[in-house]
C-alpha positions as a printed Julia matrix, in Angstrom:
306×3 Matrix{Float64}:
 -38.82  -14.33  -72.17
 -35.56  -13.57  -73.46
 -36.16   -9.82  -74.15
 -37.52   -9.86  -70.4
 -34.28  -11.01  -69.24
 -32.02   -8.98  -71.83
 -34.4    -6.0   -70.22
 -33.46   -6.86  -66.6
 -30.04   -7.32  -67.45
 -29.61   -3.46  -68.91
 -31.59   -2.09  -66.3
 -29.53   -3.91  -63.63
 -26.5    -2.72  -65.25
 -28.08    0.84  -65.71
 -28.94    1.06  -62.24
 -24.99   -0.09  -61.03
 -23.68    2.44  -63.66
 -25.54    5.23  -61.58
 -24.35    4.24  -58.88
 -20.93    4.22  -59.92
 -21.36    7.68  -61.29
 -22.15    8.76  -57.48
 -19.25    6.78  -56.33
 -21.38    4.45  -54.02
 -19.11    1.31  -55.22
 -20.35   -1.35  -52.73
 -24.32   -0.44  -54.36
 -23.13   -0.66  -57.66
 -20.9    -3.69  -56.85
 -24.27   -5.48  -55.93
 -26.07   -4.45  -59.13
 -23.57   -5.55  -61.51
 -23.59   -8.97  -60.06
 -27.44   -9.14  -60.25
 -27.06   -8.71  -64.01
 -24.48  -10.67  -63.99
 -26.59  -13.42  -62.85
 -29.05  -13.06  -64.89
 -29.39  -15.27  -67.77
 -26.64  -14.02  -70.35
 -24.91  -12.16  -67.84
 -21.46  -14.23  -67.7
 -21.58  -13.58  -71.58
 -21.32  -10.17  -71.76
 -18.19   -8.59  -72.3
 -18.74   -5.33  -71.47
 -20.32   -6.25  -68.1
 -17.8    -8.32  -67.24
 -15.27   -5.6   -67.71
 -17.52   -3.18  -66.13
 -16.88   -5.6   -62.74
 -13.33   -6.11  -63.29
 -12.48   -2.22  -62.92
 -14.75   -1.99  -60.21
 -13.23   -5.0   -58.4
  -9.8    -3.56  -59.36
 -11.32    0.4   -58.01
 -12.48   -1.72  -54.41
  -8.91   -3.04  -54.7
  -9.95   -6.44  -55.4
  -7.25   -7.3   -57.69
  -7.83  -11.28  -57.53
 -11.41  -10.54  -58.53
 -10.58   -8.55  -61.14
  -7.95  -10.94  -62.9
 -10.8   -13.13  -62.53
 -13.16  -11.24  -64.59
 -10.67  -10.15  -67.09
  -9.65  -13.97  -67.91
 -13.42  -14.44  -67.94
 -13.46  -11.87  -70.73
 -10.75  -13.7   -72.47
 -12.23  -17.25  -72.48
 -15.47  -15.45  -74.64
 -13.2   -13.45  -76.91
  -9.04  -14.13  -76.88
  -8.8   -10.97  -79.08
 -10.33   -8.28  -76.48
  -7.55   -5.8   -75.69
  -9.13   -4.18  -73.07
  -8.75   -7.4   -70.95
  -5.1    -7.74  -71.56
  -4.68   -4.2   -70.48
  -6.52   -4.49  -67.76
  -4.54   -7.43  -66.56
  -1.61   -5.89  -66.92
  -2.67   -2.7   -65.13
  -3.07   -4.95  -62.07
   0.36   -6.97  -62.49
   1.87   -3.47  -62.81
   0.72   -2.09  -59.86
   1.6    -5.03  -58.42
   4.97   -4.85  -59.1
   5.27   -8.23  -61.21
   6.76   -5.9   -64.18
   7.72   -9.28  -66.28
   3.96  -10.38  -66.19
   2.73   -7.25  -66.75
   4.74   -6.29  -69.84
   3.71   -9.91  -71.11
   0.05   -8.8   -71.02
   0.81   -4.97  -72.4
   2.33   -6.63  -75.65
  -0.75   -8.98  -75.79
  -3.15   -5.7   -75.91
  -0.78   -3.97  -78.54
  -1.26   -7.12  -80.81
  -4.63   -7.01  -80.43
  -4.66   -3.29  -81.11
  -1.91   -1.44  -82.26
  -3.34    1.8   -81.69
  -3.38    1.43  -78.03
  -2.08    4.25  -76.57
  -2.11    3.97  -73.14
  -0.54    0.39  -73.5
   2.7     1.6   -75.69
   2.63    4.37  -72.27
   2.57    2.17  -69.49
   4.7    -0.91  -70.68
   7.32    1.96  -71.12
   7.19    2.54  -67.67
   7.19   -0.51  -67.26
  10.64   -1.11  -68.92
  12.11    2.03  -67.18
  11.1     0.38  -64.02
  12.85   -3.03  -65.03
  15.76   -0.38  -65.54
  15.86   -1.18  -69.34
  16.32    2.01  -70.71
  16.47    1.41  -74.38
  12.81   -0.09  -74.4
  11.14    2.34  -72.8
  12.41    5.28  -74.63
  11.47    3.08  -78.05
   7.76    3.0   -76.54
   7.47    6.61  -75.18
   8.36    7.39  -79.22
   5.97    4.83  -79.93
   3.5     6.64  -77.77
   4.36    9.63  -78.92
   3.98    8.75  -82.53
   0.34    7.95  -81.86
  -0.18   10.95  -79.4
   1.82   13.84  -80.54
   0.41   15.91  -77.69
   0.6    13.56  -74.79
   2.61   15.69  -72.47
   3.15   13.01  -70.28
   4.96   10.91  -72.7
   7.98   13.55  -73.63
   8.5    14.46  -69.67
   9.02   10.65  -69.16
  10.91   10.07  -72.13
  12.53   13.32  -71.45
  13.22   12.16  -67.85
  14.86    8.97  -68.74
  17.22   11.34  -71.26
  18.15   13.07  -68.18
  18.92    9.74  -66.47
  21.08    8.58  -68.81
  22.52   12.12  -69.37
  21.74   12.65  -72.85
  21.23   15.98  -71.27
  21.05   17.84  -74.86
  18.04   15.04  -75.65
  16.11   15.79  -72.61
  16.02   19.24  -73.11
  14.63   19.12  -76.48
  11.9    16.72  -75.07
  11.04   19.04  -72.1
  10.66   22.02  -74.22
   7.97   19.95  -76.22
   6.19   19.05  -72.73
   6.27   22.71  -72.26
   4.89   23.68  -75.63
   2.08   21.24  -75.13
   1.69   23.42  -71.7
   3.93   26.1   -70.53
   2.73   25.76  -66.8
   2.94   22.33  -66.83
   4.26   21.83  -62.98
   6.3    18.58  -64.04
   7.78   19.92  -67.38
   8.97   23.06  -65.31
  10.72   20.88  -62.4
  12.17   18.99  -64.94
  13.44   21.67  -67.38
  14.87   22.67  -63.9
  17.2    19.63  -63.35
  17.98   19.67  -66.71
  19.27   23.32  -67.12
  21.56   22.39  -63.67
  23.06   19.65  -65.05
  23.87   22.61  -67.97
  25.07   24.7   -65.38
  22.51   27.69  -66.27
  21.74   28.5   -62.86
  19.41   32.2   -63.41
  16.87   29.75  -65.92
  17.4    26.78  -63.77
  16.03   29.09  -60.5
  13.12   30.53  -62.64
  11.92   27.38  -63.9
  11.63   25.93  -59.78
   9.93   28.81  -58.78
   7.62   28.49  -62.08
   6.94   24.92  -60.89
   6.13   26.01  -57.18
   4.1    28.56  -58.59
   1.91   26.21  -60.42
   1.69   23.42  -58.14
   2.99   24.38  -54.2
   1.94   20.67  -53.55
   4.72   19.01  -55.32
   7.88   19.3   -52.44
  11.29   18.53  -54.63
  10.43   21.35  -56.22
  10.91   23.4   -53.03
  13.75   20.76  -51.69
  15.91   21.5   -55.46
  15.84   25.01  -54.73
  16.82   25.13  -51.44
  19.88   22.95  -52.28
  20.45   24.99  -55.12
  21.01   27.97  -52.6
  22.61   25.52  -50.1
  25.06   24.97  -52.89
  25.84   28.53  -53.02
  26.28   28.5   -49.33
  23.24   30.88  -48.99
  21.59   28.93  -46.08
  18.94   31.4   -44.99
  17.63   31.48  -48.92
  17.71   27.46  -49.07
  15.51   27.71  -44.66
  13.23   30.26  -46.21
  12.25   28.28  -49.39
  12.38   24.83  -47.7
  10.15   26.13  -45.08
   7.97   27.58  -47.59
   7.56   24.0   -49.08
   6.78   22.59  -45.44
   4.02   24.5   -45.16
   2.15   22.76  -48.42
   3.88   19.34  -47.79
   3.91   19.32  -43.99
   3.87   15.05  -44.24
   7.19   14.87  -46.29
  10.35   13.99  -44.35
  12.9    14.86  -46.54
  11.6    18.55  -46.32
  12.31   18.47  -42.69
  15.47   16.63  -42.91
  17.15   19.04  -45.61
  16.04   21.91  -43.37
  17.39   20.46  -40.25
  20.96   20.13  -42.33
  20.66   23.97  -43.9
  20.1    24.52  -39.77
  23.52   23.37  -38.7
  24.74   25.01  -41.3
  23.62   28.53  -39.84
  24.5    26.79  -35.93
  20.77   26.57  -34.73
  21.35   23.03  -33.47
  18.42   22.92  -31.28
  16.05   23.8   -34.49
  17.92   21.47  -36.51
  17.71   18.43  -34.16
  13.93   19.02  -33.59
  13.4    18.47  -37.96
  15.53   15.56  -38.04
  13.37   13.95  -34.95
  10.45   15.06  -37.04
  11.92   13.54  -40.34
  13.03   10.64  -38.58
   8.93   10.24  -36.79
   7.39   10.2   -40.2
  10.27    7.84  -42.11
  12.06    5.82  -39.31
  14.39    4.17  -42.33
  15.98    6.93  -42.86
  17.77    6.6   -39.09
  20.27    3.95  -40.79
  21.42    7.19  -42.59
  21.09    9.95  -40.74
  23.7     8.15  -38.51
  25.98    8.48  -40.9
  25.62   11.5   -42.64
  28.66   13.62  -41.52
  26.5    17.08  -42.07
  24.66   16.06  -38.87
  28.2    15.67  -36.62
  27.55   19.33  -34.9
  24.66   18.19  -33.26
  25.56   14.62  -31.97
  26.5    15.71  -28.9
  23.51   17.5   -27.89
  21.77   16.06  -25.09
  18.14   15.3   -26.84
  20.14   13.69  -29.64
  21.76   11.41  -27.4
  18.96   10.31  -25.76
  16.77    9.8   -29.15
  19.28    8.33  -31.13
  21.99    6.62  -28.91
């Protein structure tokens, strides 16, 4: 009877994995909790874990802490529960609870990887700087070519403008992968914060090259040639940008500033409208950006914004 139900169980669970594997959630939902009712079913860990992603894939996060802790009361050492509590606390924001639960899964398993990773970003997000660079290393130390880990680490570097630091930890990202769209941006920032403005142009373009879908790096390069007063560069490149990224405000909003610039109110009022319709928070500042005074007393503005 028992290897009837043990058979039931696996082909329950066999059946939801399939499903899964065809991204019909809901149908494998409802075959993980048949075997999961089946005798045996609240025992096993790897079912239970099995649910607790799904639940926390459906967005279920309640469920999923629920399964997790269910994992925990069969075996206190399982690190994959921790993690995957913390995962959930993370994205929930509740940073304290979820670096509580990231250390539990490192002293479970100190090989964990993608723990020592994401309670660093964690820490950066708690704005405590020194821990997160000590995990990145950490991460590092067991990954020498997670890329992800040095443009973090190098990011936070760049933060705290140990400039000569970041570098160093860019150029590894980009070692790891020259056309690495992040590790470009970022070698970017760095280099104008160095003031080496030929690299610092080549390394945005690089990054729009490789991925047209990330917008800052179209929105650094504009201002870069805003900076330089050469307005029609910094409208031809921003515009560029809007056509990959045609949902990002600040795309529109730069553009509608680089527009006064050149006088073409009219176009510039009808991108800050535009910014404005897709992120009404940024009216509280628009109002008192002094770039924008030119076009205040046009007629449309008046009657949009006053």
């Amino acid at each position: 009877m028992m290897i009837k139900k043990d058979y039931m169980k696996d082909n329950y669970k066999n059946i939801a994995n399939q499903f899964y594997e065809e991204n019909q959630l809901m149908k494998a939902l409802k075959f993980y909790h048949k075997a999961y009712g089946i005798e045996g079913g609240k025992e096993d860990i790897e079912l239970l874990l099995d649910l607790a992603l799904l639940y926390d894939e459906l967005g279920d996060y309640s469920s999923a802490k629920e399964k997790y802790k269910e994992v925990l009361e069969i075996d206190e050492k399982e690190a994959r529960a921790y993690y995957g509590l913390a995962i959930i606390y993370d994205y929930e924001k509740e940073y304290e609870k979820a670096i509580k639960y990231y250390h539990k899964a490192i002293e479970m398993d100190a090989s964990y990887d993608r723990a020592y990773f994401f309670l660093a970003d964690a820490y950066d997000q708690m704005e405590d700087k020194e821990q997160a660079i000590y995990y990145y290393q950490r991460v590092i130390d067991l990954e020498p070519e997670d890329i992800w880990a040095y443009i973090n680490l190098g990011s936070i570097y760049e933060e705290l403008n140990k400039n000569e630091d970041a570098l160093e930890m860019m150029k590894k990202s980009l070692e790891i992968d020259p056309n690495h769209y992040m590790g470009l941006f970022n070698m970017g920032v760095i280099l104008k914060k160095l003031g080496q403005k030929d690299e610092v142009i080549y390394y945005y373009r690089k990054s729009i090259e490789e991925n047209p879908n990330y917008p800052y790096s179209f929105l650094n390069l504009a201002v870069l040639y805003k900076e330089e007063k050469e307005y029609k560069k910094a409208i031809e490149v921003i515009t560029e940008g809007i056509k990959y990224n045609s949902e990002t405000w600040v795309l529109y909003y730069n553009r509608g500033c680089f527009y006064v610039h050149e006088n073409l109110l009219e176009k510039g009022l009808r991108d800050i409208i535009q910014a404005t319709s897709l992120y009404p928070d940024v009216i509280d500042y628009m109002k008192k950006d002094k770039e924008l005074d030119p076009i205040r007393e046009l007629k449309a503005y008046k009657i949009m914004f006053e």
